[in-house]
Kinemage of the C-alpha trace (Angstrom):
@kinemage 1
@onewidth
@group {chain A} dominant
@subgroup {mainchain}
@vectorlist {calphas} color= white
{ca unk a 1} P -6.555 16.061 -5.542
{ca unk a 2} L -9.925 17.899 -6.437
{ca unk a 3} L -10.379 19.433 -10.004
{ca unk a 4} L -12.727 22.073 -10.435
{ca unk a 5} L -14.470 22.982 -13.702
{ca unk a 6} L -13.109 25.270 -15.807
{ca unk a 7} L -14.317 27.148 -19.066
{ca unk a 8} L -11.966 27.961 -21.266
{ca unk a 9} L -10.489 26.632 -24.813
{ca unk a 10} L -14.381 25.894 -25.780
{ca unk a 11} L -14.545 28.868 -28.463
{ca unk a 12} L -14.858 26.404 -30.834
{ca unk a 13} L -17.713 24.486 -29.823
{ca unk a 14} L -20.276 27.586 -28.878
{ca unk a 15} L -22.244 27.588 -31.493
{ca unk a 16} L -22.939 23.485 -30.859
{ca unk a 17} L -23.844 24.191 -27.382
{ca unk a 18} L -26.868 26.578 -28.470
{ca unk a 19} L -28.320 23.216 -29.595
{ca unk a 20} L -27.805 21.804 -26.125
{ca unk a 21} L -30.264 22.178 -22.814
{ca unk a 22} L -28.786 23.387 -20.102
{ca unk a 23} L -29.030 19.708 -18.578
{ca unk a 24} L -27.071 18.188 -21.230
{ca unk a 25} L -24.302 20.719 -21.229
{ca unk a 26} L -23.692 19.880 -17.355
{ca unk a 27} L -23.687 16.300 -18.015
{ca unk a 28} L -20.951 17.087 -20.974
{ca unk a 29} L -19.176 19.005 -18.045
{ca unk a 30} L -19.239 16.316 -15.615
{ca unk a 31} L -18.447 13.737 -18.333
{ca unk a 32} L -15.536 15.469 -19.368
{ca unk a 33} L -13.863 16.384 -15.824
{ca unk a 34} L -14.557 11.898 -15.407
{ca unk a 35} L -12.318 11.657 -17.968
{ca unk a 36} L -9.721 13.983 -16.884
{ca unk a 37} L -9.520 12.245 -13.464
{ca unk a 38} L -9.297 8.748 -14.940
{ca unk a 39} L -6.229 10.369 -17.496
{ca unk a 40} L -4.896 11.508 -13.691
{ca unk a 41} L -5.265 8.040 -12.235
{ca unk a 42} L -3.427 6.626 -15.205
{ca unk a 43} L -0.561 9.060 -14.491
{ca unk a 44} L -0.330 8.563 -10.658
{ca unk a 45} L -0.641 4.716 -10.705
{ca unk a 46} L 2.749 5.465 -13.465
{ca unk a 47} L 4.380 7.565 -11.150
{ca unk a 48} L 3.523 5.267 -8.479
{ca unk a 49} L 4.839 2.251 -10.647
{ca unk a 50} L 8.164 4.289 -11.361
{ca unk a 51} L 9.277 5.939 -7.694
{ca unk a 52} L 8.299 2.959 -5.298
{ca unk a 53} L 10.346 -0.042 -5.192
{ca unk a 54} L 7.612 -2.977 -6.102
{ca unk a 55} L 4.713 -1.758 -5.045
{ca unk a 56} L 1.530 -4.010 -4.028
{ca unk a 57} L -1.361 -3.615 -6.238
{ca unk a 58} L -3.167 -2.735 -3.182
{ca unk a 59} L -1.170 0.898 -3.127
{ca unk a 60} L -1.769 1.415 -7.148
{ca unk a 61} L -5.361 0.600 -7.582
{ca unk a 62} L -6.074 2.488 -3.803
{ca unk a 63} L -5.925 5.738 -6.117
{ca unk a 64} L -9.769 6.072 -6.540
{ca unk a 65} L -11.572 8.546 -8.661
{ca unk a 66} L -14.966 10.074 -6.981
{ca unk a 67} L -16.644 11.536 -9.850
{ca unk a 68} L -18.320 14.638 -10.900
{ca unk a 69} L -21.608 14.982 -11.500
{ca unk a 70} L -23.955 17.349 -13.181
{ca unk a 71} L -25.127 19.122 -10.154
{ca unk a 72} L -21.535 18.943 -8.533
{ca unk a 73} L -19.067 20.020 -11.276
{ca unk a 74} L -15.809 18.550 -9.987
{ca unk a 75} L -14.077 15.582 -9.474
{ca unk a 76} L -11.517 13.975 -6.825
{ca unk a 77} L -8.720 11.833 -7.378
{ca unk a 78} L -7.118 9.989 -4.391
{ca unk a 79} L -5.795 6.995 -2.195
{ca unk a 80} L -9.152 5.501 -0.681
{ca unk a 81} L -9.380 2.979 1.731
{ca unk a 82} L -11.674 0.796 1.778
{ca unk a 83} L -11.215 -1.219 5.268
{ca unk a 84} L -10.242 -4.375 5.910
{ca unk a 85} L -7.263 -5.635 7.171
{ca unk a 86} L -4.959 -3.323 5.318
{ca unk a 87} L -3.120 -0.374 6.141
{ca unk a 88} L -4.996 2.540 5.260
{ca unk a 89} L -2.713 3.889 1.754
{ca unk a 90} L -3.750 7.201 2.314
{ca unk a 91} L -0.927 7.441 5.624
{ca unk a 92} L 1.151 4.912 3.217
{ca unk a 93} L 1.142 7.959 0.687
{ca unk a 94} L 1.510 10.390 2.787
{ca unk a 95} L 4.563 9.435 3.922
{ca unk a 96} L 6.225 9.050 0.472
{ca unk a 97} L 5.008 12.575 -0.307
{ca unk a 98} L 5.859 14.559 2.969
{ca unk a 99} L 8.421 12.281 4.208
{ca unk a 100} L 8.966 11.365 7.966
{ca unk a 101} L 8.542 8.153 9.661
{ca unk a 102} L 6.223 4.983 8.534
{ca unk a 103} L 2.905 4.092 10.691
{ca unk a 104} L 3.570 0.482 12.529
{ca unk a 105} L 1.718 -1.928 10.143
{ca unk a 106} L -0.911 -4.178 12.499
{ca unk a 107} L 1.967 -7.263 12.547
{ca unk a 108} L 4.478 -4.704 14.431
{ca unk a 109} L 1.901 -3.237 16.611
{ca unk a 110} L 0.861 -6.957 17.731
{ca unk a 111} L 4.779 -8.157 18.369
{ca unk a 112} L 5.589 -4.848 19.991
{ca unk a 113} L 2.422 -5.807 22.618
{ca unk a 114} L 3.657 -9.197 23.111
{ca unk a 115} L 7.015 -7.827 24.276
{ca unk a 116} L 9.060 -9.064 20.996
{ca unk a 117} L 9.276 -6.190 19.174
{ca unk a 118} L 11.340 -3.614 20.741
{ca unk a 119} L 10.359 0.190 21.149
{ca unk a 120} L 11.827 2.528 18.462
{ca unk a 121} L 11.905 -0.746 15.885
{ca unk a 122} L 10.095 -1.836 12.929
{ca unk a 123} L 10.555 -4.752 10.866
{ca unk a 124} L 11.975 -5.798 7.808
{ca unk a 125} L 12.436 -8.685 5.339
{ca unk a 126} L 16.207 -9.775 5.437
{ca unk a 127} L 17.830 -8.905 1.672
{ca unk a 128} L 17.558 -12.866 1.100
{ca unk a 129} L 14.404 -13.769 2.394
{ca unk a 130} L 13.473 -16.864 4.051
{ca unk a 131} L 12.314 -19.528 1.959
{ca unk a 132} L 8.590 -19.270 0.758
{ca unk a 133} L 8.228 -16.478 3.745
{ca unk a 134} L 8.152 -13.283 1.155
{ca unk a 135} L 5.500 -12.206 -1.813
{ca unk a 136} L 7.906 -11.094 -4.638
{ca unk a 137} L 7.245 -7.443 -3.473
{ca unk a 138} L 9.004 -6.996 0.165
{ca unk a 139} L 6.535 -7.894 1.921
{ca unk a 140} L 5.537 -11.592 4.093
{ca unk a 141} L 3.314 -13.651 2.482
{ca unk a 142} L -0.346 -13.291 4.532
{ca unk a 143} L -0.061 -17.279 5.868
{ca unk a 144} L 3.707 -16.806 6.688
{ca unk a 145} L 3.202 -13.756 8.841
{ca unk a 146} L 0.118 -15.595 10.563
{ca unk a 147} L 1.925 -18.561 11.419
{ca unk a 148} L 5.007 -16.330 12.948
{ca unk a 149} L 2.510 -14.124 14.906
{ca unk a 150} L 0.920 -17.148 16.356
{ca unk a 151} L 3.785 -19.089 17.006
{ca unk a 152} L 4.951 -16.598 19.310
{ca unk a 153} L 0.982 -15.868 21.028
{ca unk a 154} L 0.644 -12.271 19.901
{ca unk a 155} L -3.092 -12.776 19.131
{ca unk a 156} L -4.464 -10.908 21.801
{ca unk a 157} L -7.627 -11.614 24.087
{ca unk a 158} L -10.193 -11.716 21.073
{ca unk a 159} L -8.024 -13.805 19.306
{ca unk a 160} L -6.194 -15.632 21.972
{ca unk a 161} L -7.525 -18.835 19.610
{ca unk a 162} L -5.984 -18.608 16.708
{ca unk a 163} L -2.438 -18.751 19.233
{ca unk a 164} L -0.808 -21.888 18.106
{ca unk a 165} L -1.322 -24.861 20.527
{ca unk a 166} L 2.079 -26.814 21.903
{ca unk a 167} L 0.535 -29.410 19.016
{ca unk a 168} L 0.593 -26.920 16.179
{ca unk a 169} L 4.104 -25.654 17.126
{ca unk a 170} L 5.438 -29.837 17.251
{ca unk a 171} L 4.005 -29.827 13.641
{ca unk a 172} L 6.066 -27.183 12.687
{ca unk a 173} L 9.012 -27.962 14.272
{ca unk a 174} L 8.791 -32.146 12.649
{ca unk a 175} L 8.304 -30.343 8.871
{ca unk a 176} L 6.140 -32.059 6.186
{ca unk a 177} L 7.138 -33.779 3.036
{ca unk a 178} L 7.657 -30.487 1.079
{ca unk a 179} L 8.951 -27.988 4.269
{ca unk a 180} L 10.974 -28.495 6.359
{ca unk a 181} L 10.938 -28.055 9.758
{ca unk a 182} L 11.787 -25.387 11.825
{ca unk a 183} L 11.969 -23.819 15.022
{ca unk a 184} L 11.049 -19.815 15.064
{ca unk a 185} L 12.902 -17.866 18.020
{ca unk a 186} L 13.634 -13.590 18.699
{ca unk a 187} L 17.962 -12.181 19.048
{ca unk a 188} L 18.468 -9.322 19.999
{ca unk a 189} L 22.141 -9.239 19.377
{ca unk a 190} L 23.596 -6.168 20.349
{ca unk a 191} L 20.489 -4.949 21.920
{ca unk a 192} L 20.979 -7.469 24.825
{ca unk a 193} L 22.989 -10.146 26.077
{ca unk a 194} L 22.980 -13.865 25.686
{ca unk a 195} L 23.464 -16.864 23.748
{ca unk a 196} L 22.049 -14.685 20.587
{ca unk a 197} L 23.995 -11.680 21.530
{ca unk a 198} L 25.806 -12.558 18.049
{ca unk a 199} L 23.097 -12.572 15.770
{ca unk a 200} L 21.332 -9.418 14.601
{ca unk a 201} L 17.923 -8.562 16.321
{ca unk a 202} L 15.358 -9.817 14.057
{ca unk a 203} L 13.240 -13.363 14.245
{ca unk a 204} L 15.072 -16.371 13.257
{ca unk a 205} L 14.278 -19.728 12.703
{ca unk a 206} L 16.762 -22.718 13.423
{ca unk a 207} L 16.256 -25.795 11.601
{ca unk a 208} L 17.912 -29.435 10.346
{ca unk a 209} L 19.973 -31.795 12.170
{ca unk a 210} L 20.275 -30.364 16.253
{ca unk a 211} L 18.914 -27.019 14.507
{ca unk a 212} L 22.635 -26.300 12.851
{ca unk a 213} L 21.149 -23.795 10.348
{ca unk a 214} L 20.335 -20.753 11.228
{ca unk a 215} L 18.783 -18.222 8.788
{ca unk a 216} L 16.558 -14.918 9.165
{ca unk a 217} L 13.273 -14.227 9.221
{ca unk a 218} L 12.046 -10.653 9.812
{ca unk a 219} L 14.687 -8.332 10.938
{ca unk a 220} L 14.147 -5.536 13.794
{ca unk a 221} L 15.474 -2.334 12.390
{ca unk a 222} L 15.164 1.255 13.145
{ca unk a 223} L 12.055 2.948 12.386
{ca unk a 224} L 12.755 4.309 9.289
{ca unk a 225} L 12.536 7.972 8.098
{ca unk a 226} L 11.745 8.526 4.747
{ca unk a 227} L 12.512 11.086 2.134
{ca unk a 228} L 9.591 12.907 -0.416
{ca unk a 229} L 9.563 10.505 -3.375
{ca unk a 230} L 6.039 11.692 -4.834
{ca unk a 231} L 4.312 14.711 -5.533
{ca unk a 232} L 0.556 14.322 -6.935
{ca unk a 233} L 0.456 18.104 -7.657
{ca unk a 234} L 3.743 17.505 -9.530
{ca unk a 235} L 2.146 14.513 -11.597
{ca unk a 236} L -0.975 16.565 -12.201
{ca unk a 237} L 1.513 19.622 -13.537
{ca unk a 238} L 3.229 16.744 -15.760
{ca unk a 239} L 0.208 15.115 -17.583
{ca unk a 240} L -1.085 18.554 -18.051
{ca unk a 241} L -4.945 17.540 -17.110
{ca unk a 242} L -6.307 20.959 -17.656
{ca unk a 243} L -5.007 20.611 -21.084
{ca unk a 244} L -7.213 17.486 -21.463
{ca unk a 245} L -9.949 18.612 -20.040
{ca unk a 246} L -10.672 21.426 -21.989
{ca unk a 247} L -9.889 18.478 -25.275
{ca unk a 248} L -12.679 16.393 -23.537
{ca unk a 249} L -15.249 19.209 -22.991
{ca unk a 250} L -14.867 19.561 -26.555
{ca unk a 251} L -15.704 16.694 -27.552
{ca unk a 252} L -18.258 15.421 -25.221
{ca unk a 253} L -19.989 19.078 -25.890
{ca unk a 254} L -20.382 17.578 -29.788
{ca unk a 255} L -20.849 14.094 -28.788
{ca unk a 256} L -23.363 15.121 -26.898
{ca unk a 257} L -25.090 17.395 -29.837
{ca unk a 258} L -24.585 14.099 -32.152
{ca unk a 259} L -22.467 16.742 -34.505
């Protein structure tokens, strides 16, 4: 969202601006409209906070603020990414705002190449997750959803490496002292037939005594469609920035005068 500069409620403070250069009064300006987009941030990360179900920090502090400047008398507020290995929050947002169907995250893309994930599924954390697979927030803990992703070879050519070794996978299947151990392998229920037709389609892992329990991992569900949940122009109409701005100019007009 981009917020232009604009002059009005600053009756009040014309007679302190004669004692201003024209210099200072644009760096009032630009000082002001910074503080109207970091009031905005504070209302979208709320807003943010309030319509999404747990949300990472990554998503609330990806709302960035590019400031204005004296020579360039407006100021943006929105999702930035910043690369790396995250999804990009701007498509994240997008799809909360517009609605329709979620991007794969890199994970899906990576088990749908290695032939485990079907077409037309995504994935999703069973209602009670595995134990010490899930972050608190919905989502697989970073080391959990590596060691799934190379237990089943989906690192491809570049990172054909990292694959866990018939060694590695023996590890995991003998357990430690604090985990125990357990074997990781794909149902696809009613999707196909088989010893697993009964299960639903989703990663599994078996573990104790001739692997007797069974318990889910990371479901395969339909991709999912989702409904608006966030407006920015609608937060923007609600914490009434223009308002503020016009307060700020104010003062940073006399702050600036030293009145």
């Amino acid at each position: 969202m981009r917020i232009d500069l604009k002059l009005t409620g600053i009756e009040s403070v014309l007679g302190v601006m004669e004692k201003l250069s024209g210099q200072q009064i644009k760096q009032a300006y630009a000082a002001a409209l910074n503080d109207g987009g970091f009031h905005l941030r504070r209302e979208m990360r709320k807003e943010m906070a309030a319509a999404f179900d747990r949300p990472t920090a990554y998503i609330l502090n990806s709302v960035y603020v590019r400031r204005a400047k004296p020579d360039d008398l407006s100021v943006a507020v929105e999702p930035t990414y910043y690369g790396g290995k995250g999804v990009d929050p701007q498509r994240i947002l997008q799809a909360q705002e517009f609605g329709g169907s979620r991007r794969d995250k890199r994970s899906e893309v990576a088990l749908r190449r290695a032939g485990i994930l079907p077409s037309g599924y995504q994935t999703a954390i069973p209602e009670t997750p595995f134990p010490g697979s899930d972050d608190g927030r919905g989502n697989l803990r970073g080391a959990f959803l590596v060691q799934l992703l190379t237990y089943f070879q989906t690192m491809g050519e570049q990172g054909y490496r990292a694959n866990m070794t018939a060694r590695r996978k023996a590890n995991v299947h003998k357990g430690t002292k604090t985990r125990t151990g357990r074997r990781y392998f794909v149902a696809y229920g009613h999707l196909r037939s088989g010893p697993t037709s009964h299960l639903a389609p989703g990663i599994w892992a078996a573990s104790g005594t001739q692997d007797v329990e069974v318990r889910p991992v990371l479901m395969f569900v339909r991709v999912g469609i989702y409904e608006p949940r966030l407006s920015m122009e609608a937060v923007a109409d609600k914490s009434n920035v223009d308002a503020y701005i016009e307060r700020r100019i104010r003062f940073r007009i006399r702050q600036a005068a030293g009145v």
